[in-house]
C-alpha positions in Angstrom: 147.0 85.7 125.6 148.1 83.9 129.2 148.4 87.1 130.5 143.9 87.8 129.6 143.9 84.3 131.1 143.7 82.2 128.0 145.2 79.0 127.7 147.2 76.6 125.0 144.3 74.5 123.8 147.2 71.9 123.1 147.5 72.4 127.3 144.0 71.0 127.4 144.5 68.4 125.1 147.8 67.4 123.7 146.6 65.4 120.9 144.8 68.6 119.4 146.2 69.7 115.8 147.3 73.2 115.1 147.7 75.0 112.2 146.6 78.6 112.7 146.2 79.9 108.9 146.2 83.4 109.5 149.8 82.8 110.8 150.3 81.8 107.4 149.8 82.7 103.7 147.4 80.2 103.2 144.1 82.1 103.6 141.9 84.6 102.1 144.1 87.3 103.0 147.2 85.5 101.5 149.6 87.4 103.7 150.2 86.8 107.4 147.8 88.6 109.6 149.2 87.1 112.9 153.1 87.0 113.0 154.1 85.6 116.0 151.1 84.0 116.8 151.6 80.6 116.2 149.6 78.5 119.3 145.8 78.1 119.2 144.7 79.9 123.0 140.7 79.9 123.8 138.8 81.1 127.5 139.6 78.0 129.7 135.8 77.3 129.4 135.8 76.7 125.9 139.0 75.0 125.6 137.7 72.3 128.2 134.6 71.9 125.5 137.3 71.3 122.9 139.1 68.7 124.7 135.5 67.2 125.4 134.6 67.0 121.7 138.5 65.8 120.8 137.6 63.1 123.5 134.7 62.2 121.7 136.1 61.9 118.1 138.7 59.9 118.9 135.9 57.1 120.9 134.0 57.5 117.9 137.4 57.6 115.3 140.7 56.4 116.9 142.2 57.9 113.6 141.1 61.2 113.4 141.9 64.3 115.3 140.6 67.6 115.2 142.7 70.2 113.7 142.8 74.1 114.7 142.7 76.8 111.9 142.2 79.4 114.3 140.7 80.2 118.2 141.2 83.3 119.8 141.9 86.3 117.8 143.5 89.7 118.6 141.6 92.9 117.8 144.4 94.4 115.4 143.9 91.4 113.7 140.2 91.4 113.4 140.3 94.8 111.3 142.8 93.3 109.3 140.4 90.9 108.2 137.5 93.1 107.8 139.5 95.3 105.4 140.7 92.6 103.2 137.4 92.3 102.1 136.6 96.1 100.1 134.9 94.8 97.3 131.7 93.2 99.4 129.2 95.6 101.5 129.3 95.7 105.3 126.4 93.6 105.0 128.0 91.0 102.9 130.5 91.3 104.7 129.3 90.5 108.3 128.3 87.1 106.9 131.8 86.2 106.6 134.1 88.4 109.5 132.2 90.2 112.8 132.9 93.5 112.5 135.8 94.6 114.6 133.8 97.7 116.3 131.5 95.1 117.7 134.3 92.5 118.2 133.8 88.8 117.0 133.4 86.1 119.3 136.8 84.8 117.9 137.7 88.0 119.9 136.7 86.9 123.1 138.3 83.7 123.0 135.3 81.9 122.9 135.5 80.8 119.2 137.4 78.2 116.9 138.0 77.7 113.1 138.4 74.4 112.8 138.6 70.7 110.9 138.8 66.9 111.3 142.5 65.7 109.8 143.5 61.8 109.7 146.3 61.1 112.4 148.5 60.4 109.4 148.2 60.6 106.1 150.1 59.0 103.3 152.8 62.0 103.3 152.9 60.8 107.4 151.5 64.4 108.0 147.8 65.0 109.4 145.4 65.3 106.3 142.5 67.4 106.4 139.7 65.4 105.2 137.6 66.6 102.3 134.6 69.0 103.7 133.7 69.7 100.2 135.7 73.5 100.1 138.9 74.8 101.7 138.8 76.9 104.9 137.7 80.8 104.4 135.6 79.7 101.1 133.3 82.6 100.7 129.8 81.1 99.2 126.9 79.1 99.6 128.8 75.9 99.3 130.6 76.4 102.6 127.0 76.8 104.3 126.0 74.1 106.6 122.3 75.5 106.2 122.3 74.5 102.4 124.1 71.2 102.3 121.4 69.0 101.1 120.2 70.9 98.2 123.7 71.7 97.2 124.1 67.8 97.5 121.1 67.3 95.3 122.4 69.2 92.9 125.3 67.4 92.9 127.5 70.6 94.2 128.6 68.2 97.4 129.3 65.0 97.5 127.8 62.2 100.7 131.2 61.5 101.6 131.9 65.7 102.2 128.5 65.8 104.1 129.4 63.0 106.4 132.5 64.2 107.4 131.5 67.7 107.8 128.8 65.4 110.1 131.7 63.6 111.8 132.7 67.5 112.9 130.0 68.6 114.1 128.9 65.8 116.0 132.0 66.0 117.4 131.8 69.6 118.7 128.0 69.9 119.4 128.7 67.0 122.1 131.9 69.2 123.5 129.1 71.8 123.8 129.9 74.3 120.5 127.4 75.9 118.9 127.7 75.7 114.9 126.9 78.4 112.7 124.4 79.0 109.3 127.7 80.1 107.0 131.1 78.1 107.6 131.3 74.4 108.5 134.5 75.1 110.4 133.2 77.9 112.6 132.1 77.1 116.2 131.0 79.0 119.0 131.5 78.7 122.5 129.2 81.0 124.2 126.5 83.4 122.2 128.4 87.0 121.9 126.1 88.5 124.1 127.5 85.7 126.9 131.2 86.2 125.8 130.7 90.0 126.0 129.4 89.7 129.3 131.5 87.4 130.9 135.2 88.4 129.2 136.9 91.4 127.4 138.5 91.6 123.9 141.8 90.1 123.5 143.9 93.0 122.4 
């Protein structure tokens, strides 16, 4: 990743959580898809937009900190992803992981998975607070673009809307750009921008 000329988003910003999940078995996968991978590393650009909107969270909540799932993504590992899911069509599928011929802009380095996590919760570790499903849920209830009628029907509570709020504020004032399907997923730049300006992290 240094050697592409990424950096350690934790360079940028020290107090930035990490916890990449596909370097885990905690994901939809449920296997480790990254191995070694363990640090969060974005385009210098976009990490400096992280450590803006870290900045601003913590103005806005000294007791909350964002917390990485995932940022830049190798290739090898993108098709990974794309074949864990036979069962739904490309289509479907698109919805949820870019398809690795095109490369996502997780690929370029220009993307991050992320959430908001107290400083310290009562086990004295960061706790993700509750944005109403887990990281990697497939479904409508993970859509930022149906959050109020999922909340009038009583699918999502106020309190998991205003944090996923607290989030986004957050990163729209780094400069991210949210998306219609996950409330953890934020871009950078537009894929047409990444592609232009940066190549695919092998």
């Amino acid at each position: 990743m240094i050697k592409q000329g990424l950096v350690n988003v934790q360079d940028a910003d020290p107090s930035i959580l990490v916890e990449l999940k596909y370097s885990t078995t905690d994901n939809f996968v449920g296997k480790d898809v990254y191995g070694g991978l363990t640090q969060a590393y974005m385009q210098p650009m976009a990490a400096k937009k992280l450590a803006e909107a870290s900045k601003y969270l913590q103005a806005h909540h000294p007791n909350l900190r964002l917390l990485v799932y995932d940022a830049a993504r190798p290739r090898s590992a993108q098709w990974n992803l794309w074949n864990a899911l036979p069962n739904l069509s490309e289509r479907e599928r698109r919805k949820y992981v870019a398809d690795p011929r095109e490369g996502s802009i997780h690929n370029y380095g220009c993307a991050v998975d992320l959430t908001v996590a107290t400083k310290e919760g009562r086990s004295g570790a960061p706790e993700p607070l509750d944005m109403g499903t887990k990281y990697d849920f497939f479904g409508e209830l993970a859509y930022p673009s149906r959050e109020n009628e999922l909340l009038r029907a009583g699918k999502l509570t106020q309190k998991q809307i205003d944090n996923r709020h607290i989030l986004r504020t957050a990163m729209r004032q780094g400069g991210f750009t949210p998306i219609e399907y996950e409330w953890w997923h934020f871009n950078a730049l537009s894929r047409a921008k990444a592609k232009m300006a940066f190549r695919i992290v092998d």
